[in-house]
N, C-alpha and C positions, 0 to 999 in steps of 0.2 A: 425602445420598449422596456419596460421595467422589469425587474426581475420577478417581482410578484406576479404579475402577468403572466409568467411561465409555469405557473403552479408546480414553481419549484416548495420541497415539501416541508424545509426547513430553512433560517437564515446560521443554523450553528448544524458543526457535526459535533454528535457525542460520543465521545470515547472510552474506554477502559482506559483505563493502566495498565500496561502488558505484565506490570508486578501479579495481575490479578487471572492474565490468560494461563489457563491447566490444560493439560491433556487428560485430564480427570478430575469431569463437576458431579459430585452428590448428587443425586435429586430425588426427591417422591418420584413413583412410577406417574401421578399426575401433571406433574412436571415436565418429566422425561419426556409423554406424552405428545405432550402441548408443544413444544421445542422440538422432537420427530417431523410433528404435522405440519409444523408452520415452517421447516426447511425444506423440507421434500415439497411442499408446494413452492415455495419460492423455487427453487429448482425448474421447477415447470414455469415457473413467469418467466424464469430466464431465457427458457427454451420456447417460450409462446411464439406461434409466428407472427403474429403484429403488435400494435403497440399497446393498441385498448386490450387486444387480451391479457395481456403484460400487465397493465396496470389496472387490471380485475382482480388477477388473481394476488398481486402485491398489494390491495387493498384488504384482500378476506388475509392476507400473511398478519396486516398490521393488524386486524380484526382478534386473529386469534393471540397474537400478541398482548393485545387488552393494554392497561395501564401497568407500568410498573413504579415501585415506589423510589424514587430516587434521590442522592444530593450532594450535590457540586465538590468536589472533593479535591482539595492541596496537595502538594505532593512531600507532606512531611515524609512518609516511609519509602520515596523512592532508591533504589539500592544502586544509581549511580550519580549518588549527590557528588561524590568526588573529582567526576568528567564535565559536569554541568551543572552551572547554577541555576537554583530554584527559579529564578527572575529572565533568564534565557528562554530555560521551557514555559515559561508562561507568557515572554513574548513573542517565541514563535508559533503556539498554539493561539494565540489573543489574534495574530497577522492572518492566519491559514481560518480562521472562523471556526476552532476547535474548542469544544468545552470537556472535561474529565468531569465522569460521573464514576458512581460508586451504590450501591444495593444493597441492602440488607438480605435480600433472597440471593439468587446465587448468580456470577457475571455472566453466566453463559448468556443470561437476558438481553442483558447489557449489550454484550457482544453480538446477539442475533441482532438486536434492532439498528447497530451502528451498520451492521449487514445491509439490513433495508433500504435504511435511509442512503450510503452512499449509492445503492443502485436505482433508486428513485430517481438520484439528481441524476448519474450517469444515461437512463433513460429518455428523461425528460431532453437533459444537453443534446442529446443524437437526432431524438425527435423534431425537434423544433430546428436543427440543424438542416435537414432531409428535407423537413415541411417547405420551410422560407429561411436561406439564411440570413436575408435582410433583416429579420427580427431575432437573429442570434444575439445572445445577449454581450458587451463589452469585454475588451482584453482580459483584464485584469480578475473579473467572474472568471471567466474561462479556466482561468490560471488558478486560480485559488480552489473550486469546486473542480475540477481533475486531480491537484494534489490529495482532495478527501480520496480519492480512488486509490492513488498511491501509498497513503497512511494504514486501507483497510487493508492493502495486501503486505505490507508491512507486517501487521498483524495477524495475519494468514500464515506466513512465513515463522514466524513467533512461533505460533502454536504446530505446526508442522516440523520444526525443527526439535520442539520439544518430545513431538511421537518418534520423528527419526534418533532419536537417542535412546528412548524407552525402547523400539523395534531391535535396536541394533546390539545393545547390553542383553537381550534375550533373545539374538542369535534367529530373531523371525525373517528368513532371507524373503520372504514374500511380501511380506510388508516391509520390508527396508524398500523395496524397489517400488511397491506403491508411493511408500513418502516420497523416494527421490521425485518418480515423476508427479507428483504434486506440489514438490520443492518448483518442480521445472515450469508447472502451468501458474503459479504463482509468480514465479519470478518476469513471465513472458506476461502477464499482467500486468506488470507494476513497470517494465517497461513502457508498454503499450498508452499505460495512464501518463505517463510521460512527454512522449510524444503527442498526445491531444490538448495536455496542456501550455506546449510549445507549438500548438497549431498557431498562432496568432502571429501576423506581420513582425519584421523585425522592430520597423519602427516603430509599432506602437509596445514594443517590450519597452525602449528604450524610454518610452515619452509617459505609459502610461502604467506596467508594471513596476521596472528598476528603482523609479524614482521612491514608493510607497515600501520600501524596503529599506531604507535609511531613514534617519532622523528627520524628523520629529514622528515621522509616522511609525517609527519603531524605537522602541528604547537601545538595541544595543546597536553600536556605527558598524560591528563586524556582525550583519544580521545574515546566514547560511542555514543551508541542510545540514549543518553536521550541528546545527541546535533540536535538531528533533530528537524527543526523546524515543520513541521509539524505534527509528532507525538507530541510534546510539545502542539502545538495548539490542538489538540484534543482532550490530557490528561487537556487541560484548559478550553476546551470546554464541558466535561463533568464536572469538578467541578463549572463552574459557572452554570451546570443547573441539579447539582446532587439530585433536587428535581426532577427532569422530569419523572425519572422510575417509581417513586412512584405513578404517575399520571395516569399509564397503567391500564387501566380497567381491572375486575377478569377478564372478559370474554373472554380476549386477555392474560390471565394466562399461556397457553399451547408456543405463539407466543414470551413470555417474558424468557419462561425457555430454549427455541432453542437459543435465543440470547445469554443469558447466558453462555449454552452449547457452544454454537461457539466461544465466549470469551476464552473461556476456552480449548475450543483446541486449539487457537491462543496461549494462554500463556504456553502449557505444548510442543507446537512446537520448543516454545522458549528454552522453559528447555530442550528442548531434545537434540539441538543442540547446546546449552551450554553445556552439560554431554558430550555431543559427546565428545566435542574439548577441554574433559579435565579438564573443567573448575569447575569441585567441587574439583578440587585439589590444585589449585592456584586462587590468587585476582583476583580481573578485572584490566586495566586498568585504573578505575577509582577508587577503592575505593581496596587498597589493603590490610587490616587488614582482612575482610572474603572474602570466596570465591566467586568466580564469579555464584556458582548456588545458593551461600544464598544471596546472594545480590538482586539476577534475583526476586526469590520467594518473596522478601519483598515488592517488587517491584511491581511485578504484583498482589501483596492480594492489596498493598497502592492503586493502579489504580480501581482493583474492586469493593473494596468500595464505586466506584464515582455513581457505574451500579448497584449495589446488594440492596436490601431491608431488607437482615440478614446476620446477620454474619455466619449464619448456608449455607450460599452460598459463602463464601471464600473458596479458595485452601487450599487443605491438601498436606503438603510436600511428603506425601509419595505417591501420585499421579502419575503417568505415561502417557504418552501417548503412545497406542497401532496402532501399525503402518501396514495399509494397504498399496496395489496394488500400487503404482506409478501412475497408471491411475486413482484411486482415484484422487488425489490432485490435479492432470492435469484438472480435472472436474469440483473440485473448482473453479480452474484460472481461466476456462474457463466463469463458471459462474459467478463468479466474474465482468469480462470484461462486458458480458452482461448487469450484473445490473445496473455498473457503469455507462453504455453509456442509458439508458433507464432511469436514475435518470435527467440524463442531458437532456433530452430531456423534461421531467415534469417540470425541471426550467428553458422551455421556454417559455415569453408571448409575 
């Protein structure tokens, strides 16, 4: 079945530049408005109990949305030219079907509609999943259209790390504990997006993912996650402020350990569908002396370190993740979408 077929709603995701995510967008109160109305309804799609009602009320979201003026934007002023070259990010944004836009009006735009559009497709995929999955669409879709889910809560996490900063320099114990568990339903998202895009056979990773991840179908031979730039921004954005966790009051002690925890099933989602696809047997991609799951594990303890306040809260390699219901992590997404779109709505003034 084609993918057109699935009236899927886009063939590109568009994105910000996290350079461009605030926890404080200006706007005309008409503005302001309009960007209110059209989250807290999408809020309701999320929460709809079937699918057309879901994709009613995401229709009147993109309605109120209207046109915006856009255009395709380089990353001359990205602020971490130093870790990553310009020709990286744009071949692993070019591989993932991601385009960077930019607005004259204000990104929150931006930002709501990359909202839409990845829950659209996320929709659509589940739907058509449920329906008949003999008409699901190929490995490789799968894999690429799950990572936009992963990228948007990426950018959830951006912007929430940015309020957890602001909250926590002005001593708001209440709203630190809001961000963390928002940190938390973001992070159990961005797993969960993980795991749906390692839903697919091993071997057809092998035969029909792996392959379009090296040359010729990608410019760089060490083609990885750690070329996104927005994961990169976050992983930089916690070490410039890997003082911050330490800052969390005892009180919010219980609010710091669910973060954690959901870190942490983020990163064992990872390993899962690393082991999946083979990959304690063979390099990565990028680093081929050890395997792609010792590689992964060094990876995600070097990342935790940035969150953690002991070492006695790193991963253990012999750790697993123990895998529920599908309707579980559907739950996450779902929650996820929610938090993200009500995060944006707090950074408007």
């Amino acid at each position: 079945m084609s993918k057109n077929s699935l009236n899927l709603d886009s063939n590109f995701l568009f994105l910000s530049w996290p350079e461009d995510i605030s926890s404080n967008y200006v706007l005309n109160e008409i503005d302001k408005f309009k960007i209110n109305q059209l989250l807290n309804l999408f809020s309701e799609a999320v929460n709809a109990q079937s699918k057309e009602e879901s994709a009613t009320k995401l229709s009147q979201c993109y309605s109120i949305l209207g046109s915006i003026e856009t255009f395709l934007s380089c990353p001359k002023h990205l602020t971490l030219a130093g870790s990553l070259k310009q020709w990286e990010v744009y071949d692993y944004d070019s591989y993932f079907d991601v385009k960077r836009e930019q607005t004259h009006d204000s990104p929150a735009f931006l930002i709501a509609r990359s909202i839409l559009m990845a829950y659209q497709t996320f929709l659509n995929l589940r739907y058509f999943n449920q329906k008949n999955p003999a008409e699901y669409p190929d490995s490789l879709f799968i894999w690429k259209r799950y990572h936009w889910l992963f990228f948007i809560f990426i950018q959830g996490n951006i912007l929430c790390m940015l309020h957890l900063k602001k909250e926590l320099r002005q001593d708001n114990i209440l709203r630190v504990g809001t961000m963390l568990k928002s940190m938390s339903k973001l992070m159990l998202a961005s797993g969960a997006a993980m795991l749906f895009a390692g839903a697919s056979p091993s071997q057809e990773y092998q035969s029909e993912i792996r392959p379009t991840m090296m040359p010729p179908s990608v410019k760089s031979p060490e083609f990885s996650g750690i070329m996104s730039y927005d994961h990169s921004y976050i992983i930089n954005l916690w070490n410039k402020e890997k003082g911050l966790f330490k800052l969390v009051p005892s009180v919010l002690s219980s609010a710091y350990e669910d973060f954690l925890d959901a870190h942490k099933f983020m990163a064992l989602a990872h390993k899962f569908v690393c082991h999946k696809y083979g990959r304690n047997q063979e390099g990565s991609l990028r680093e081929k002396r050890v395997t792609a799951l010792e590689n992964l594990e060094t990876i995600n303890n070097s990342r935790r370190k940035l969150i953690i306040n002991s070492n006695d809260q790193l991963l253990d390699s012999d750790t697993k993740l123990i895998l529920t219901d599908e309707s579980e992590y559907e739950k996450y997404i779902k929650i996820g979408f929610v938090c993200y779109s009500q995060l944006l709505i707090k950074s408007l003034t």
